[in-house]
C-alpha positions in Angstrom: 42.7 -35.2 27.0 42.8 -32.7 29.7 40.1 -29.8 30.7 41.7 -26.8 33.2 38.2 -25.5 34.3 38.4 -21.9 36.0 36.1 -21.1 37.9 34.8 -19.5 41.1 32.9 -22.3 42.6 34.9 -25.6 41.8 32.6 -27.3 44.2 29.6 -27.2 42.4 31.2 -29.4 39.3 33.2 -32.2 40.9 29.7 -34.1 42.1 28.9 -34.5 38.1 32.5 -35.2 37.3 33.2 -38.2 40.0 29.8 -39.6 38.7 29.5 -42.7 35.7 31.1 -42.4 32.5 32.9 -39.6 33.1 34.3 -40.7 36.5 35.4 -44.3 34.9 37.0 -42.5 32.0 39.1 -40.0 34.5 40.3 -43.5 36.6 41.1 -45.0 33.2 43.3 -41.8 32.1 41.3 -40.9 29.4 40.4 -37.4 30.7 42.0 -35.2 33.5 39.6 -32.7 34.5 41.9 -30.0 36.5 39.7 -27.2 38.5 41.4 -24.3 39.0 39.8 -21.8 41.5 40.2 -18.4 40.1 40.1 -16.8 43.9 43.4 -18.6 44.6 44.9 -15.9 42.6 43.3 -12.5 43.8 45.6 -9.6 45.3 44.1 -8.9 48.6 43.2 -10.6 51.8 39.2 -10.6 51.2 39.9 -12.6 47.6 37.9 -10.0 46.0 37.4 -11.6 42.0 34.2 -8.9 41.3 33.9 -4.9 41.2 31.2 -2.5 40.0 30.9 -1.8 36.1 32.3 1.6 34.7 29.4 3.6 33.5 27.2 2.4 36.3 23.8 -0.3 36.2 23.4 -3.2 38.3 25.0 -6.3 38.8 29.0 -6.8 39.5 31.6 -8.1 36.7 34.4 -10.6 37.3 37.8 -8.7 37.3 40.5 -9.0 34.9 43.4 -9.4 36.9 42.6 -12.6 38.8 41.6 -14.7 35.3 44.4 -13.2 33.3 46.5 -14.7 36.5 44.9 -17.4 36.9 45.0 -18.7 33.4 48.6 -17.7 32.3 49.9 -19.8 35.4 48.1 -22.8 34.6 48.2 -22.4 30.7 50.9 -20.3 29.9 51.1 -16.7 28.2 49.6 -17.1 26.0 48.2 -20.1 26.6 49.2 -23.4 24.9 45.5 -24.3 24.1 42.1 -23.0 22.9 40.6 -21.1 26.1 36.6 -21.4 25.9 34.2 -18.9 27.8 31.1 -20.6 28.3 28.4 -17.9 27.7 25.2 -16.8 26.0 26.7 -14.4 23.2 29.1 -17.4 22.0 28.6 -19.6 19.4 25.8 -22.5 19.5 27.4 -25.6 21.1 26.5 -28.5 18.5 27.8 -31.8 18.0 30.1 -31.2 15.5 31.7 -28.8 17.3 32.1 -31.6 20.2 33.6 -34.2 17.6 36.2 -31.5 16.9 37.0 -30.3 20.3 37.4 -33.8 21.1 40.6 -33.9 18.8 42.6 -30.6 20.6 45.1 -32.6 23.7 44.1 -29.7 25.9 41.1 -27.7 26.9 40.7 -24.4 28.8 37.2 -23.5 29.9 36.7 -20.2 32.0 32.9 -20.1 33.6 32.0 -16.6 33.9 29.4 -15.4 37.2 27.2 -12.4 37.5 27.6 -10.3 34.8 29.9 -11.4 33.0 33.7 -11.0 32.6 35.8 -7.6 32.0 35.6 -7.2 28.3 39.3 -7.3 28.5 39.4 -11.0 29.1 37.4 -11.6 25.6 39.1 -9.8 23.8 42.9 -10.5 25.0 42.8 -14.1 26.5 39.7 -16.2 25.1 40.0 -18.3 21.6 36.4 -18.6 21.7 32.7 -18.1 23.4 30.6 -21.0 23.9 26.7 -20.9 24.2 25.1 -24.1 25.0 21.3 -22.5 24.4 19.7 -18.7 23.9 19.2 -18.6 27.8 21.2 -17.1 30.4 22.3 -19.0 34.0 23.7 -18.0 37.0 27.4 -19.2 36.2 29.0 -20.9 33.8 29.7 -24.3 35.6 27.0 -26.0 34.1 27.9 -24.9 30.5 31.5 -26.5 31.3 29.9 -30.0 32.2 27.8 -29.8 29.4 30.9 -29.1 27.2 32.9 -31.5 29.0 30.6 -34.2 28.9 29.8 -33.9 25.4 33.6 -33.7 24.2 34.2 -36.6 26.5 31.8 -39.3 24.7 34.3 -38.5 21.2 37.6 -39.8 23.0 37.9 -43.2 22.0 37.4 -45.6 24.7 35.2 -43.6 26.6 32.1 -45.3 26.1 31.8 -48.8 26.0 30.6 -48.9 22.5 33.2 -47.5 20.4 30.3 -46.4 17.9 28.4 -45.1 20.2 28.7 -41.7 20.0 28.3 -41.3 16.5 24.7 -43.3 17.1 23.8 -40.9 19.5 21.2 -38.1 18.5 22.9 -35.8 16.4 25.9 -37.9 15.9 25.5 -38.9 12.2 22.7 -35.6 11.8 19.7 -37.5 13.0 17.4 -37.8 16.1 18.4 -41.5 17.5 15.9 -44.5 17.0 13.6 -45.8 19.8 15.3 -48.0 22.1 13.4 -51.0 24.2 14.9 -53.5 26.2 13.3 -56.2 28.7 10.8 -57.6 29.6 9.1 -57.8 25.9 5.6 -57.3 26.5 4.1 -54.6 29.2 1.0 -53.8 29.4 -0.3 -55.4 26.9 2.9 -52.6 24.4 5.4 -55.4 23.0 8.5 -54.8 21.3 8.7 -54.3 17.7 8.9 -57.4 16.1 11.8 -57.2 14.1 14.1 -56.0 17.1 13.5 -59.8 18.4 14.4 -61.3 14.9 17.6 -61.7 15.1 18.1 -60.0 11.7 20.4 -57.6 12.0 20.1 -56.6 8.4 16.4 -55.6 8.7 17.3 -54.2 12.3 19.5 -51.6 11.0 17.1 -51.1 8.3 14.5 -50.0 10.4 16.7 -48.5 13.1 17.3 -46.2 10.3 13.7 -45.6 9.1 12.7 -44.8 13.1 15.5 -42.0 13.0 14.4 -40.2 9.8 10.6 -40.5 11.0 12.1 -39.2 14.8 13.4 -36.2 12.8 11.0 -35.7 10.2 8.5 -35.2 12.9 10.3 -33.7 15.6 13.6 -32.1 14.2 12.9 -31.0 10.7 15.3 -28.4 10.4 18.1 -31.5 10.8 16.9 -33.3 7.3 19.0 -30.6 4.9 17.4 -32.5 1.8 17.1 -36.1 3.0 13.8 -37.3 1.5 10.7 -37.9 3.7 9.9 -41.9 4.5 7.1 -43.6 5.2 7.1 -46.3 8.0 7.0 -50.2 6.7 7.1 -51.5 10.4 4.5 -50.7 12.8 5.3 -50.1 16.2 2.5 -51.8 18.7 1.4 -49.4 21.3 
């Protein structure tokens, strides 16, 4: 799968991208992550990619010319795949939405900076906006990796456990179970018995249990109808 990220400041993502999972998966050719600085195709000799907003108030907004360029010579007019603006008036980035944006071959994901884009740019060149939370940030670089990263973990062979994405929190509409590994005893807090049974039966029994009680108690609103449990196995502390 390939992401064509546009952006004004391709610097501040690469760091996160040549970093862990997401770095093995680009040597592996799993993901391509392309960064496309959108000042590479500005007009004039001061790169200029901002200008004052017609009706006056504060703040500068990202001019039309430069993304509409920038995208239709990396992706085509129009372009040959979904085009994503990361921002806070798009819809709320969830998991599901990651599962199926990890089935699309090709990605475009424009990261807006101070106010915004021109209007223009919605309206005549973006498939869809992309909030990943009811707060707003200085660009939308961080949205992208968030996105990217997310969407990533769906692409088979990405993770080292093909199921592991679908165990993650969220993933199957649950918080995720507790996780412990060594040594077995700290402090006087052990592990829960049964995770050292060696039944994997009752382990995925109560793996289960800990992720409705996770929810129940901290996530609610994810339950939609599943009924409330009780705990059967104590957890020392």
């Amino acid at each position: 799968m390939q992401f064509d990220v546009f952006t004004l400041f391709p610097g501040v993502l690469r760091p996160y991208l040549d970093s862990s999972i997401l770095q093995r998966a680009q040597q592996n050719d799993l993901i391509k992550v392309a960064l496309h600085n959108i000042r590479d195709w500005t007009f004039d000799r001061h790169h200029v990619t901002d200008d004052a907003p017609y009706g006056g108030g504060g703040g500068m907004v990202m001019k039309v010319e430069p993304i509409f360029a920038a995208v239709e010579s990396v992706l085509g007019a129009p372009p040959s795949c979904p085009l994503l603006y990361l921002s806070p008036q798009g819809k709320p980035f969830t998991t599901a939405i990651a599962r199926e944006l990890a089935q699309q071959p090709r990605l475009g994901l424009l990261c807006g900076r101070y106010e915004g884009v021109d209007e223009r740019v919605i309206e005549h060149l973006v498939t869809e906006q992309i909030s990943i939370g009811d707060y707003v940030l200085t660009g939308g670089e961080l949205p992208a990796l968030v996105l990217i990263d997310a969407v990533s973990r769906f692409i088979p062979g990405v993770l080292g456990d093909p199921d592991g994405a679908e165990e993650d929190s969220f993933g199957n509409g649950l918080l995720e179970y507790p996780h412990y590994t060594r040594p077995e005893e700290f402090r006087g807090w052990r592990v829960p018995e049964v995770l050292i049974s060696g039944n994997h039966a009752l382990v995925a029994k109560w793996r289960r249990e800990q992720s409705l009680l996770r929810t129940q108690k901290h996530r609610p609103d994810l339950l939609n109808g599943e009924s409330k449990v009780q705990s059967t196995t104590k957890t020392k502390e």
